[in-house]
C-alpha positions in Angstrom: 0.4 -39.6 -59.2 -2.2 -42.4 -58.4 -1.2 -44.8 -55.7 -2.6 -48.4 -55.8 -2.3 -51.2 -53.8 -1.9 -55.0 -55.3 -3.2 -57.4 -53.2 -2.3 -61.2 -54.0 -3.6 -64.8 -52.2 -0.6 -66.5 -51.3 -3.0 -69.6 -50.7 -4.0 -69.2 -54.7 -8.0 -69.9 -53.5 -7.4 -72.4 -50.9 -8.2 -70.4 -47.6 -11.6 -69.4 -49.5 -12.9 -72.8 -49.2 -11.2 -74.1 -46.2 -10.6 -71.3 -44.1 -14.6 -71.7 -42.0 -13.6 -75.8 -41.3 -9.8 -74.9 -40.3 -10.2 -71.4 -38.3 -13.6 -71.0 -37.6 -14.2 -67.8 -39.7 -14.1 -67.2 -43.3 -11.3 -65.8 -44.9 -11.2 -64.7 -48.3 -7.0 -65.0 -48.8 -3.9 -65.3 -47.6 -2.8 -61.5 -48.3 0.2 -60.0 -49.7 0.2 -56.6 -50.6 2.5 -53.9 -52.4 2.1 -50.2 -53.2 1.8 -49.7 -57.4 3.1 -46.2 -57.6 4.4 -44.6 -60.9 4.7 -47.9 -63.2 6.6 -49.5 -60.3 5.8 -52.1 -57.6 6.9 -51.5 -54.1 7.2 -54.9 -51.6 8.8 -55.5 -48.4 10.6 -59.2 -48.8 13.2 -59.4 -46.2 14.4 -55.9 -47.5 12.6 -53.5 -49.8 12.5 -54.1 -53.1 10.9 -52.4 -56.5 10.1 -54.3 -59.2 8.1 -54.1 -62.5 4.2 -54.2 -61.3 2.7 -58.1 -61.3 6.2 -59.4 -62.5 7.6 -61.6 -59.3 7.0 -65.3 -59.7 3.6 -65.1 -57.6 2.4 -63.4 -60.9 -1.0 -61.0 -61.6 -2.4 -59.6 -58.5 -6.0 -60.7 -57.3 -7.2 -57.2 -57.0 -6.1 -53.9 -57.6 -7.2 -51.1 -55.3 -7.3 -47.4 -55.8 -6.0 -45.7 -52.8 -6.1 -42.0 -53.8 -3.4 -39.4 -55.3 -0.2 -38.6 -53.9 1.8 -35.0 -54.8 4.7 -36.2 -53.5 7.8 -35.9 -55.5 9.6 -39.2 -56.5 12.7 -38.1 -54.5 10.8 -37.3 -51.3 9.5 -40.3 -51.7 12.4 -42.7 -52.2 13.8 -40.6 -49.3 10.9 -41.9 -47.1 11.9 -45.4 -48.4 15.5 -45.1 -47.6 14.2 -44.3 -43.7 11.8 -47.3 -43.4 15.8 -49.7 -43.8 16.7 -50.0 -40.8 12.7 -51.0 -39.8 11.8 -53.1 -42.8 14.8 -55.6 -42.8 14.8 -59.5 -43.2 16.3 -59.8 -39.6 12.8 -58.0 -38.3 10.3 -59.9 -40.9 7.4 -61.5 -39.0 4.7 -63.4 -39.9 2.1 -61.9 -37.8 3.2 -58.5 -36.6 5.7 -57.2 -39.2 4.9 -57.9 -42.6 4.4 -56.9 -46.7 1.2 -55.8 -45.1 2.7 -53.3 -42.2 5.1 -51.8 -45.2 2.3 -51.6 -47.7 0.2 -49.7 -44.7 3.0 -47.3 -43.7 4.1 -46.4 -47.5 0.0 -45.8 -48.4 -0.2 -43.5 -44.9 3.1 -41.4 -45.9 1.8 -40.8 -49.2 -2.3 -40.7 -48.6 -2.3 -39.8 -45.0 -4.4 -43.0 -44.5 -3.7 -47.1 -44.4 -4.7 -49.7 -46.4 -8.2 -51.7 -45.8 -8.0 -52.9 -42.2 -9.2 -56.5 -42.8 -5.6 -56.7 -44.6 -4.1 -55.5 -41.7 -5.8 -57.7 -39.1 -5.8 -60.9 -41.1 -2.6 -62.4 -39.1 -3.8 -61.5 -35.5 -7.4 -63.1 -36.5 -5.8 -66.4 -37.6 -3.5 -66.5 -34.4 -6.2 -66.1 -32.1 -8.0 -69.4 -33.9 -7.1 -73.0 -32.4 -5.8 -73.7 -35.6 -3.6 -70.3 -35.8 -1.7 -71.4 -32.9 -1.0 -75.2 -34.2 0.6 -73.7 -37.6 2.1 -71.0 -36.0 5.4 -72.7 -34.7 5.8 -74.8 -38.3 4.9 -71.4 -39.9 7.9 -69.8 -38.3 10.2 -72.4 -38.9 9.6 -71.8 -42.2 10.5 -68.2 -42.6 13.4 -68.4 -40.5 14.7 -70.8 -43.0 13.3 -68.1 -46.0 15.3 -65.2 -43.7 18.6 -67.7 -43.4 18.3 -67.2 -47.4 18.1 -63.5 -47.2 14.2 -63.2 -48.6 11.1 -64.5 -47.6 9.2 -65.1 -50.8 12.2 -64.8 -53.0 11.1 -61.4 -54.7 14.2 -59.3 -56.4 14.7 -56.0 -57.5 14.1 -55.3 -61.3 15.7 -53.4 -63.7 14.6 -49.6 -63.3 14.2 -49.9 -59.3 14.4 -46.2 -57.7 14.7 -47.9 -54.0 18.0 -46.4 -53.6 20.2 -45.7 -50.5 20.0 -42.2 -49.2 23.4 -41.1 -50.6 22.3 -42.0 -54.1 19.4 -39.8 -53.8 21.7 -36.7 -53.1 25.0 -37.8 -54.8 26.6 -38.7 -57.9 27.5 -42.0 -57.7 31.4 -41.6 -59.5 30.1 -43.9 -62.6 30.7 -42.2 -66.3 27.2 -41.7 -67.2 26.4 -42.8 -70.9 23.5 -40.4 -72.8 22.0 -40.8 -75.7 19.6 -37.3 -76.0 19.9 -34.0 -75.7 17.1 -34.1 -73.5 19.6 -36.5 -70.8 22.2 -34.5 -71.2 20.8 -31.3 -70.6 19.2 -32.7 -67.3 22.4 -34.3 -66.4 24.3 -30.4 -67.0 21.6 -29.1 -65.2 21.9 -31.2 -61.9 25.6 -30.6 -62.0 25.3 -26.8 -63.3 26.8 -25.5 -59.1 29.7 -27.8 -60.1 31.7 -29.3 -62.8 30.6 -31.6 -65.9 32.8 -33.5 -68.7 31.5 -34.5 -72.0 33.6 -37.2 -74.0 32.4 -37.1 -77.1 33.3 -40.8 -79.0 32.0 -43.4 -81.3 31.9 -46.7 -81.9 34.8 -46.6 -84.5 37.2 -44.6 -83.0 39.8 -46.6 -81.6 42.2 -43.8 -79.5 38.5 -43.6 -78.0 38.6 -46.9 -76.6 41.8 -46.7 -75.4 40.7 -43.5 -73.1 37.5 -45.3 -71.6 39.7 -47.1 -68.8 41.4 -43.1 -67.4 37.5 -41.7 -68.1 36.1 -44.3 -65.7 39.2 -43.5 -63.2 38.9 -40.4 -63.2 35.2 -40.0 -62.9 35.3 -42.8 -59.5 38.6 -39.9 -58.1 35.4 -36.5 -59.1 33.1 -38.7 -57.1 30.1 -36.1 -56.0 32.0 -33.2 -57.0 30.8 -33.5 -60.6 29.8 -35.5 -63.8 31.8 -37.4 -66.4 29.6 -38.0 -69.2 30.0 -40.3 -72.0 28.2 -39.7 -75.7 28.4 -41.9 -78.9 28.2 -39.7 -81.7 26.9 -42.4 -83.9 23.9 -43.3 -81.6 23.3 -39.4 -80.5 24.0 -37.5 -83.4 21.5 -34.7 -82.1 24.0 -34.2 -79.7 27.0 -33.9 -81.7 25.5 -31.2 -84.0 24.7 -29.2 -81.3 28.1 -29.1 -80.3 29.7 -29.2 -84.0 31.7 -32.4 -83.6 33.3 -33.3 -86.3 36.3 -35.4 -84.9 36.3 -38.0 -81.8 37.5 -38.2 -79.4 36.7 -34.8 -78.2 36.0 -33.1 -74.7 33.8 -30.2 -73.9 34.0 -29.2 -70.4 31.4 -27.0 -68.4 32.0 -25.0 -64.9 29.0 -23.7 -63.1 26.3 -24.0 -66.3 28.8 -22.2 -68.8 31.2 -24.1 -71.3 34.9 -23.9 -70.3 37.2 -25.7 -72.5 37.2 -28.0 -75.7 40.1 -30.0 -76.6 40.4 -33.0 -79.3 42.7 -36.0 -79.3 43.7 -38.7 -77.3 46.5 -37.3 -75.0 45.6 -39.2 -71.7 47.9 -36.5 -69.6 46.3 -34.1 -71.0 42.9 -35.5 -70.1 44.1 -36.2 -66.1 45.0 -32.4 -66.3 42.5 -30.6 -67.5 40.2 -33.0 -65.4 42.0 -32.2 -62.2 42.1 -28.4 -63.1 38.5 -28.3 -63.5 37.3 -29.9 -60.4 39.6 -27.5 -58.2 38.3 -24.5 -60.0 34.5 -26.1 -59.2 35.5 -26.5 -55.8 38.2 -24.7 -54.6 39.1 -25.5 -51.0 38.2 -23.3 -48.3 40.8 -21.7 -45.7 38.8 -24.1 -42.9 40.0 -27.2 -44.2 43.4 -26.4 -43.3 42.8 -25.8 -39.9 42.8 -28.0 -37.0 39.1 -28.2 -36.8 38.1 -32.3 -36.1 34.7 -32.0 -34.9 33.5 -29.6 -37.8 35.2 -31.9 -40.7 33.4 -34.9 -39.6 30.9 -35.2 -42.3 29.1 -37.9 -40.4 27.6 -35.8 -37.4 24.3 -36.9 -36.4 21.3 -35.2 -35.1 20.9 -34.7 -31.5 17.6 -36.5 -30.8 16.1 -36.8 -27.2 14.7 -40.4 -27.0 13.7 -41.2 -23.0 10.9 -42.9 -22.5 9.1 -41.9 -19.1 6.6 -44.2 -17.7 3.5 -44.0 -19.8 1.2 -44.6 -17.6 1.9 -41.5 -14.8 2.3 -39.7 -18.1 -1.5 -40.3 -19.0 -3.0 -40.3 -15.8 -2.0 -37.0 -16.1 -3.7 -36.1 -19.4 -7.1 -36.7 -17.5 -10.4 -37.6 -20.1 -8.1 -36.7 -22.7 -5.9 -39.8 -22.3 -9.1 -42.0 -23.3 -9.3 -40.2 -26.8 -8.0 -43.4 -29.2 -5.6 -41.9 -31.1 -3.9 -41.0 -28.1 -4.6 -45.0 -26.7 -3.3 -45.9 -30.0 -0.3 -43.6 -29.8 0.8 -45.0 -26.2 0.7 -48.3 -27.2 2.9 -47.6 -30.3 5.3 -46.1 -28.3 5.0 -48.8 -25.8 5.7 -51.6 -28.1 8.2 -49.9 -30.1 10.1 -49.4 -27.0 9.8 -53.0 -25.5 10.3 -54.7 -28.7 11.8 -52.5 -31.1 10.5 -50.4 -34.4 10.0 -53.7 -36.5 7.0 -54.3 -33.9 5.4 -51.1 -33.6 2.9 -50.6 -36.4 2.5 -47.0 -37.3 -1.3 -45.5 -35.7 -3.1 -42.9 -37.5 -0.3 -40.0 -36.8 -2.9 -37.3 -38.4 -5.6 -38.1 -35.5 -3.5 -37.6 -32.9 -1.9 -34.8 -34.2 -5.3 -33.4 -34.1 -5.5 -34.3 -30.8 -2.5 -32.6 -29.7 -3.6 -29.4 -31.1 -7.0 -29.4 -29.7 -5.6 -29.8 -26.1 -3.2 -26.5 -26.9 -7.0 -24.7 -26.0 -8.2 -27.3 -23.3 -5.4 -28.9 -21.2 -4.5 -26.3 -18.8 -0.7 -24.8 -19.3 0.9 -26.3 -16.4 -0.2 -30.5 -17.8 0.5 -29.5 -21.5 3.3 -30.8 -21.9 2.3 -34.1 -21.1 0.3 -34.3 -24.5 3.0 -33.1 -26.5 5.7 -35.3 -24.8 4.1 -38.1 -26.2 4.3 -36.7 -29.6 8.1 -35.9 -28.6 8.3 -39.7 -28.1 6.8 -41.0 -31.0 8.5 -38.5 -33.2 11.6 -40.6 -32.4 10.3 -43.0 -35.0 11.2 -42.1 -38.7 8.5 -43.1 -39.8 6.2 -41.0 -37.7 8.4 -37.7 -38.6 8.5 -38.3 -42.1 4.5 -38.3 -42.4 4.1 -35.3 -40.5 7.1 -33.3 -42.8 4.6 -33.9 -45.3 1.6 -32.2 -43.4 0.7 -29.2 -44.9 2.2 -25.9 -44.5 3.0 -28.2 -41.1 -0.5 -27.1 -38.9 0.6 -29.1 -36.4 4.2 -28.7 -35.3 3.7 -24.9 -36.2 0.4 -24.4 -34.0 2.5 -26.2 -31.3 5.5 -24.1 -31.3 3.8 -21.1 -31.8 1.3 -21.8 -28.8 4.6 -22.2 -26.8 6.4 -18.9 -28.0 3.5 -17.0 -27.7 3.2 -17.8 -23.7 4.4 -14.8 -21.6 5.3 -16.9 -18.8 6.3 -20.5 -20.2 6.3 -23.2 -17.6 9.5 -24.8 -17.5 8.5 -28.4 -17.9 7.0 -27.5 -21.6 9.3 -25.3 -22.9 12.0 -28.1 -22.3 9.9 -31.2 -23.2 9.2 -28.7 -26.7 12.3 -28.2 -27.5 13.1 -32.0 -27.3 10.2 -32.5 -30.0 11.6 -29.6 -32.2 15.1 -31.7 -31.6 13.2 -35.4 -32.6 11.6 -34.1 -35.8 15.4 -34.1 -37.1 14.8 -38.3 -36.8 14.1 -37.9 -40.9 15.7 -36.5 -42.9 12.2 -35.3 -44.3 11.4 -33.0 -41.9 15.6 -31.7 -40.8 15.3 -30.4 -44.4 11.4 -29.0 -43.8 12.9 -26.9 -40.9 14.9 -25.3 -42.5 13.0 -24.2 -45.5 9.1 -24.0 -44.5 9.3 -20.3 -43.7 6.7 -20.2 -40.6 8.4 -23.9 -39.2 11.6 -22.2 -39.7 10.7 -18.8 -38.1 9.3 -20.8 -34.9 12.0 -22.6 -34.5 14.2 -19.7 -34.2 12.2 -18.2 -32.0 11.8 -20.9 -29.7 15.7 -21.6 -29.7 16.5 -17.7 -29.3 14.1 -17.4 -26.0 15.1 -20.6 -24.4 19.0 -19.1 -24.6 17.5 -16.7 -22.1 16.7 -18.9 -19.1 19.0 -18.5 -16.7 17.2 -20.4 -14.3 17.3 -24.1 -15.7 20.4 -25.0 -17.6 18.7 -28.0 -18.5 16.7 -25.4 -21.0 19.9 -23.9 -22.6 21.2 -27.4 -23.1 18.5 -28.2 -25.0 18.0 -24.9 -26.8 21.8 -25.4 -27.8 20.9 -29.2 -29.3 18.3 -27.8 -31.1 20.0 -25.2 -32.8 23.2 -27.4 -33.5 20.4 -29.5 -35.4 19.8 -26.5 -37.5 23.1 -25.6 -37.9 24.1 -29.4 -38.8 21.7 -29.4 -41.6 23.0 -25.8 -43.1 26.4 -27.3 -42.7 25.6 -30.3 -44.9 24.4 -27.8 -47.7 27.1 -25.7 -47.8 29.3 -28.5 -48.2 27.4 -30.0 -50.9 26.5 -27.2 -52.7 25.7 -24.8 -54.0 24.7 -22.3 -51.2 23.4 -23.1 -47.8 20.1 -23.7 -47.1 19.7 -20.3 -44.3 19.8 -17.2 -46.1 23.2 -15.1 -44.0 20.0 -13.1 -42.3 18.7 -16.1 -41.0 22.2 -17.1 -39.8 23.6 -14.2 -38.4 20.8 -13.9 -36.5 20.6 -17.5 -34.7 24.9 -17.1 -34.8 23.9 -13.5 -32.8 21.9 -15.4 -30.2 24.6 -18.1 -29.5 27.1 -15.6 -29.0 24.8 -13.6 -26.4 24.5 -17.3 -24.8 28.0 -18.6 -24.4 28.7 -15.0 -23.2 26.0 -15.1 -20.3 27.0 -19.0 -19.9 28.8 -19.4 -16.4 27.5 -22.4 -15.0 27.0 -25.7 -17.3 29.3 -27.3 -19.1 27.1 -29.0 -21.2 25.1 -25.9 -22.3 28.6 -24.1 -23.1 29.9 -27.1 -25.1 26.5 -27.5 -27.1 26.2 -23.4 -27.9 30.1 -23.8 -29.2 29.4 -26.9 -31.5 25.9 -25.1 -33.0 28.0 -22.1 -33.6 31.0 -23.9 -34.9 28.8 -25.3 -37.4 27.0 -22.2 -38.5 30.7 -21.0 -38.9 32.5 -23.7 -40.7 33.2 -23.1 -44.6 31.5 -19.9 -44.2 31.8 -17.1 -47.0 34.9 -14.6 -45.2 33.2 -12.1 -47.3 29.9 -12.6 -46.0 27.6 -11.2 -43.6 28.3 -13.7 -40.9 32.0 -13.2 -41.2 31.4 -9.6 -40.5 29.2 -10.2 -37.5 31.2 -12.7 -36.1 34.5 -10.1 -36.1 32.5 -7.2 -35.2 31.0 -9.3 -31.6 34.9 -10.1 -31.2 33.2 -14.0 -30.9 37.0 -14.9 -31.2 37.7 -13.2 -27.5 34.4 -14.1 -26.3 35.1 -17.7 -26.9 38.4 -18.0 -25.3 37.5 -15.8 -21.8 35.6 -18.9 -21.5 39.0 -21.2 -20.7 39.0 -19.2 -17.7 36.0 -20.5 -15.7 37.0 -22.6 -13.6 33.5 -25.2 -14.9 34.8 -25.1 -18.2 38.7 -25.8 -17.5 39.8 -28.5 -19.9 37.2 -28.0 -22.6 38.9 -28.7 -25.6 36.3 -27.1 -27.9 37.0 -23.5 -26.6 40.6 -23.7 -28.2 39.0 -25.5 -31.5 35.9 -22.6 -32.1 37.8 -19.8 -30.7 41.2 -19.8 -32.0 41.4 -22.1 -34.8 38.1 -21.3 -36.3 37.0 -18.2 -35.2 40.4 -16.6 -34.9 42.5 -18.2 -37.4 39.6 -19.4 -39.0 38.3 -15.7 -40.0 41.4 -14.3 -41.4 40.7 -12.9 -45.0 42.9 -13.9 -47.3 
């Protein structure tokens, strides 16, 4: 889809003939910008907001500029958008540093791979270094703190059709009935929900009994939540629909369980509704054995991402890196970091990720082993940034993070400073959700990372290595664990698990030493284990290494006395937990 950029004068003409007397230097406008991307107009405002393009009350754009062609699915997209909250917020709008501008310029390089015209970009910093600039500057700010006290800055709302949505809405059903009108709706509505559970209510606008059902339909489809669809359709507006399924009386329900039609029932019995209802979401999602254990730290849906986000000092770091330090992506890349750490994400505008990216490649041939991973610890520290790890998930086939990790494995001999400052980058590309989901399904990315992981279990030397080895994994596993619970399947293949669940059982059976390491092997393999399939391959292997046994010798070293996670993995889930029915 094309992307565009709409760039208004919020001076409507006026800094075009005043701007040489007042600051010296001509300026053409006072620039806002928003991306124009598939009929819709995306603005940072205090908050990010959609709206119909050229609709907001500052009206038709001054120019429209072609940017280039994105691939990027919608929801990929709106995912990227739902990362760049916590950065783009009213609390962190500035005038100067942290603008329309900065959001329009890290949207366009998600989706482009490049920024919007850098006269844009620069226009606030070449006003504030003008005599002038500085005299307006503290009446300026008054101004939009008053605009932020409001909770906007130029007052620009969402419109009707907005796909900025919250992350949960991008992956959930949001417990509403939905009301359809086409086949062609319903079918994608079936479709979405065809691992689950869908309703149809089949009414019409004079069917009274129907009316008095609608207040139970929308209760009942807030208590299904996620686990399914209610779905509403008027017979007298849709009558496509209701020859297709030979409705000839309303109200009427046609229920569906996993793609195929399971039950059709007419009248308005609202017990009967409730029931059948009820009976269908348990069938859809019957619960699993685990959920009646005592398992805490597995049933927390909420569990977050181990990331690993120390700063060192930047400067030792790149006296280190020799000529290569004075390459300007990597300048450019420091100073991000820098800023971002002194004064927080809103103030660190995003460089040009792709150049240094480059550049961290190029030194996998010319930085000798041993200062290597001073190079990629940089990218480990800018990856903490969503914004930065949701461009590069979008890098194709992922050339960079895949050269990188393979360079590492490949080593015979891996010093230990970059194996462990890699596996704290593989850890930070879970900061997006873009990429978590990349690593497991990019086939080489996902292969790498397994590798990496397996061969770091292996140090015996630094435990600081397992520790991290054991994050990174528990990453993986986290991210599997999400999918099996919301279905359908997981996102690992059971090869792919049992053999990462192999290798953490090896581990916490040659771990004798840290605590830490132990206690992050037993949460990655508690999550690989949770919900599983007892029928399943992993099941098997799991019973046949006796990881039950293995788990709880480990109560007897005298470092791991007290650890309250040995008696959760190893006899509630892995003993109890593995039982077959």
């Amino acid at each position: 889809m094309d992307v565009h950029l709409l760039v208004y004068d919020l001076s409507r003409g006026l800094a075009r003939q005043m701007s040489a007397g007042l600051l010296g230097f001509q300026l053409d406008a006072v620039y806002h910008t928003s991306i124009k991307l598939r009929g819709r107009e995306y603005v940072y405002d205090g908050s990010i907001v959609s709206i119909v393009p050229g609709s907001s009350h500052l009206g038709r754009p001054m120019q429209e500029i072609y940017l280039g062609r994105t691939e990027l699915p919608m929801d990929v997209i709106e995912e990227y958008l739902d990362s760049l909250r916590e950065i783009y917020t009213v609390e962190a709008y500035d005038l100067w540093r942290h603008n329309c501008n900065n959001f329009s310029n890290d949207l366009a390089t998600f989706l482009l791979g490049k920024g919007i015209p850098s006269h844009i970009t620069n226009m606030p910093q070449a006003v504030l270094d003008s005599p002038f600039g500085q005299m307006l500057m503290p009446m300026l700010d008054q101004q939009i703190t008053a605009s932020k006290r409001a909770g906007g800055i130029l007052g620009i709302e969402d419109t009707p059709g907005s796909s900025v949505k919250p992350k949960a809405a991008l992956h959930h059903h949001d417990g509403k009935v939905q009301h359809i009108t086409t086949l062609r709706e319903l079918d994608q509505l079936l479709q979405k929900f065809n691992h689950a559970c869908a309703v149809v209510f089949f009414t019409s606008a004079t069917c009274p009994p129907c009316k008095v059902l609608y207040p139970l339909y929308d209760e009942l489809a807030a208590e299904v939540g996620d686990k399914g669809v209610l779905i509403k359709v008027d017979v007298s507006q849709a009558g496509d629909v209701g020859r297709r399924y030979s409705i000839s009386a309303t109200p009427t329900f046609i229920t569906f369980l996993r793609g195929e039609q399971e039950n059709r029932w007419s009248g308005a019995d609202p017990s009967k509704l409730r029931g059948n209802i009820q009976l269908l979401v348990q069938m859809a999602w019957p619960p699993h054995p685990h959920q009646g254990l005592q398992l805490p730290t597995f049933a927390n849906p909420d569990a977050k991402p181990v990331l690993f986000s120390k700063i060192p000092p930047l400067p030792k770091l790149l006296a280190k890196l020799g000529p290569t330090a004075d390459d300007p992506a990597v300048q450019k890349i420091a100073r991000f970091i820098e800023v971002r750490e002194k004064e927080g994400p809103a103030e660190a505008t995003l460089p040009d990720i792709t150049a240094f990216a480059a550049v961290v490649v190029q030194s996998l041939k010319k930085l000798p082993t041993d200062l290597l991973f001073t190079i990629i610890d940089l990218l480990r520290c800018s990856l903490i940034d969503a914004r930065v790890s949701g461009v590069l998930a979008e890098e194709k086939d992922h050339a960079s993070i895949v050269a990188i990790l393979g360079h590492v494995n490949s080593l015979p001999a891996c010093p230990y400073a970059l194996r462990l400052i890699t596996l704290h980058l593989a850890c930070n590309l879970f900061s997006s959700g873009l990429y978590a989901d990349q690593v497991v399904s990019h086939g080489a990315l996902r292969a790498a990372v397994t590798q990496l992981i397996s061969t770091s279990f292996l140090d015996d030397s630094h435990s600081n290595v397992r520790v991290a080895a054991a994050a990174l994994l528990f990453n993986v596993a986290l991210v599997n664990a999400k999918k099996r619970r919301e279905g359908p399947g997981d996102a690992l293949s059971e090869e792919e698990q049992t053999e990462l669940a192999a290798s953490v059982i090896e581990a916490i059976g040659q771990e004798e030493t840290s605590a830490q390491a132990l206690e992050g092997m037993l949460q990655a393999l508690g999550y690989l284990a949770y919900r599983l399939p007892l029928e399943g391959e992993l099941a098997e292997l799991l019973r046949t290494m006796d990881a039950e046994d293995l788990v709880l010798a480990k109560a007897k070293v005298k470092e791991f006395a007290g650890m309250g996670l040995i008696q959760e993995v190893g006899r509630e889930l892995l003993g109890k937990g593995l039982r077959k029915p």
